[in-house]
Every structure is written in structure tokens, then in C-alpha cells.
C-alpha positions in Angstrom: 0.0 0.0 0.0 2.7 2.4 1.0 4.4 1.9 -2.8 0.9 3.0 -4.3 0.6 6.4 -1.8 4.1 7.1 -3.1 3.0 6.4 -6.5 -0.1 8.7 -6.8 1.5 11.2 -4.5 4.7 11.2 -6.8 6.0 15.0 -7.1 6.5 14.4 -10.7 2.6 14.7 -11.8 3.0 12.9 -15.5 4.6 10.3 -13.6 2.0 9.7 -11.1 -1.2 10.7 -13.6 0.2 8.1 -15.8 0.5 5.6 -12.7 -3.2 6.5 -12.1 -4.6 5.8 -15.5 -2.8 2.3 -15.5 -4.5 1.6 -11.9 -7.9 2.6 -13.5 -7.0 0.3 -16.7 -6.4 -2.6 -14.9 -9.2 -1.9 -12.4 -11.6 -2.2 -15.3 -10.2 -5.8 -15.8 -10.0 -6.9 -12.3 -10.6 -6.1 -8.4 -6.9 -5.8 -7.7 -7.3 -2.4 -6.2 -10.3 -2.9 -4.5 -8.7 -3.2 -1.0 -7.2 0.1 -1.9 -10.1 2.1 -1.0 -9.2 3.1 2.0 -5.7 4.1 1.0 -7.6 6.2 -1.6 -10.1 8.4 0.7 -7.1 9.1 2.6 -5.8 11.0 -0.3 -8.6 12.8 -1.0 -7.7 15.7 1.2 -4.4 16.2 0.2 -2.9 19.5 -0.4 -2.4 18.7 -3.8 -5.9 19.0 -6.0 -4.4 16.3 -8.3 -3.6 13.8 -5.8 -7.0 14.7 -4.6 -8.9 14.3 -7.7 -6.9 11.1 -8.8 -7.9 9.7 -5.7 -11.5 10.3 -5.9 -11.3 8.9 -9.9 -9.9 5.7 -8.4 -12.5 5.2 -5.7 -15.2 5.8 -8.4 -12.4 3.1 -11.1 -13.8 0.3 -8.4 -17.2 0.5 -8.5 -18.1 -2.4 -10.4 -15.9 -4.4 -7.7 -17.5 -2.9 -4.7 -20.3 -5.3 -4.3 -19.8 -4.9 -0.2 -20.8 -0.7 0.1 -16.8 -0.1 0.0 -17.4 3.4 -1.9 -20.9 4.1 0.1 -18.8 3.2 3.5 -16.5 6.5 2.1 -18.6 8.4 -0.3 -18.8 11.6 2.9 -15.1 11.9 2.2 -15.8 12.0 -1.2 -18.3 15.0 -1.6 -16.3 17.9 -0.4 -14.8 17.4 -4.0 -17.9 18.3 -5.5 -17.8 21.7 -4.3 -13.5 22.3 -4.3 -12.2 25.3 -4.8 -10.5 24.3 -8.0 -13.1 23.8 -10.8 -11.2 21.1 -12.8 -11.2 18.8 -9.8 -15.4 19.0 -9.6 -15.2 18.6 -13.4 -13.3 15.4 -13.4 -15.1 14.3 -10.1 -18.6 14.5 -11.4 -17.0 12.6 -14.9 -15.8 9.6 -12.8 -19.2 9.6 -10.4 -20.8 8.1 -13.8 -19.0 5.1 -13.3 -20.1 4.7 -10.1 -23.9 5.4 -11.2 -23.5 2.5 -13.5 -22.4 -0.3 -11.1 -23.6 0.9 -8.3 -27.0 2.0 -8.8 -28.4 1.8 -5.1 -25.9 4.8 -4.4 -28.4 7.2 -6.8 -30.0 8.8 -3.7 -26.4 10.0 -2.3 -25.1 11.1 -5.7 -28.3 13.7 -6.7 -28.3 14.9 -3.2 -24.4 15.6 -3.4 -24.9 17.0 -6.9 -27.4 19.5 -5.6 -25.1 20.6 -3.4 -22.7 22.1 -5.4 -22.4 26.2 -5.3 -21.4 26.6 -9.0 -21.7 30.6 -8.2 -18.7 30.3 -6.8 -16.7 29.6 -9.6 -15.5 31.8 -12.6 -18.2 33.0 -15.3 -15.8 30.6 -17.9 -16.4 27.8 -16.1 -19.6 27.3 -14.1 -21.7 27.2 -17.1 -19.2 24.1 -17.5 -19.5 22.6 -14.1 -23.6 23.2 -14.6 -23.5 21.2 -18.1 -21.4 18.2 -16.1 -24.0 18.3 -13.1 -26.8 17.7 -15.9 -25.2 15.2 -17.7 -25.0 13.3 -15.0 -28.6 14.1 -13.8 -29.4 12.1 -16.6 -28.5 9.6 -15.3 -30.0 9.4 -12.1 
């Protein structure tokens, strides 16, 4: 676990982005990572918003895996994502909460009422209309 957290939290970004991607890959294909929760939602409040945010994308990665409530037991550390100061990270967050609406259906109720949570006043004119296209795309699916 510790040579994962030093992965992801790598102070060469490409590095550690392209560590993340492969995790999500192979999490597609398997539940090798599942067990990893944990070690994920303790990165979600890092300083950093792309440790954060690739930590959030690989809680959602297991979804199809997580047949046990593993992301419902840590979907509160989750939602302060939604509404982070940094607009790319609720962007990215509400793309990889589709994968979780997909496998994880029963988790719906949690998702809307997080979604509805989000202040996009708070972010720049260029980008809430953005963050307000990604919150209805993925009412859709709800």
C-alpha cells in the first residue's frame, strides 16, 4: 500500500497521472485495487488537488468491484470534492461519479443529493456554465 501512496502522490505529476490511469485500466479488468479504498479516501484531502482528484477517480475506477458498500462506507469523504475550490477537480469528479452510477445503482440517492449541493456561483463565469453542463449530464443519469 505504501508503494501505491508514493505512486499517486509522486512530485512528478506525469509520472503519477500516468500511474493512475494504468490503476484505473487494470481496475476495469479486475478487483486488484479494491482493497485500496481506503488508502484512496485518505488522499482525498491532500494538499495537492491532483492527488485529490486522482484519488476520488480511483474510488469511483472500483465501482463495479465494490459489491460490499466499500465506496458508500467513504462516499462523505468524497463529496467535499464536489464543491473544491478548484473547478477542474469538480469537473473530473462529477465525470468519474458516472461510473459509479452505473455499477452501483443503489448509491443514486447520495449522488443527486451531493450534486445538488454544489455552489457553482462560486466559480468563474468561464467555467460554471461548464460545471452546470457536467452536473446535468449526469442528472441524466440518475
Amino acid at each position: 500500500m505504501e508503494y501505491i501512496r508514493e505512486r499517486l502522490t509522486d512530485k512528478n505529476d506525469k509520472a503519477a497521472c500516468d500511474f493512475a490511469r494504468q490503476m484505473a485500466v487494470e481496475s476495469a479488468e479486475s478487483d486488484k485495487y479494491l482493497e485500496s479504498i481506503p488508502l484512496f479516501a485518505s488522499l482525498l484531502q491532500d494538499r495537492s488537488s491532483y492527488v485529490r482528484t486522482r484519488a476520488f477517480g480511483l474510488i469511483c475506477s472500483q465501482a463495479r468491484w465494490a459489491n460490499d458498500g466499500q465506496i458508500d462506507a467513504v462516499f462523505d469523504q468524497m463529496v467535499p470534492l464536489l464543491n473544491d475550490p478548484k473547478p477542474t477537480v469538480v469537473r473530473q469528479s462529477l465525470a468519474a461519479l458516472h461510473e459509479v452510477l452505473l455499477y452501483r445503482p443503489e448509491m443514486s440517492d447520495r449522488i443527486e443529493e451531493a450534486v445538488a449541493g454544489i455552489d457553482v456561483s462560486k466559480y468563474k463565469d468561464s467555467m460554471s456554465p461548464l460545471i452546470t453542463k457536467d452536473i446535468e449530464a449526469l442528472k441524466k443519469e440518475l
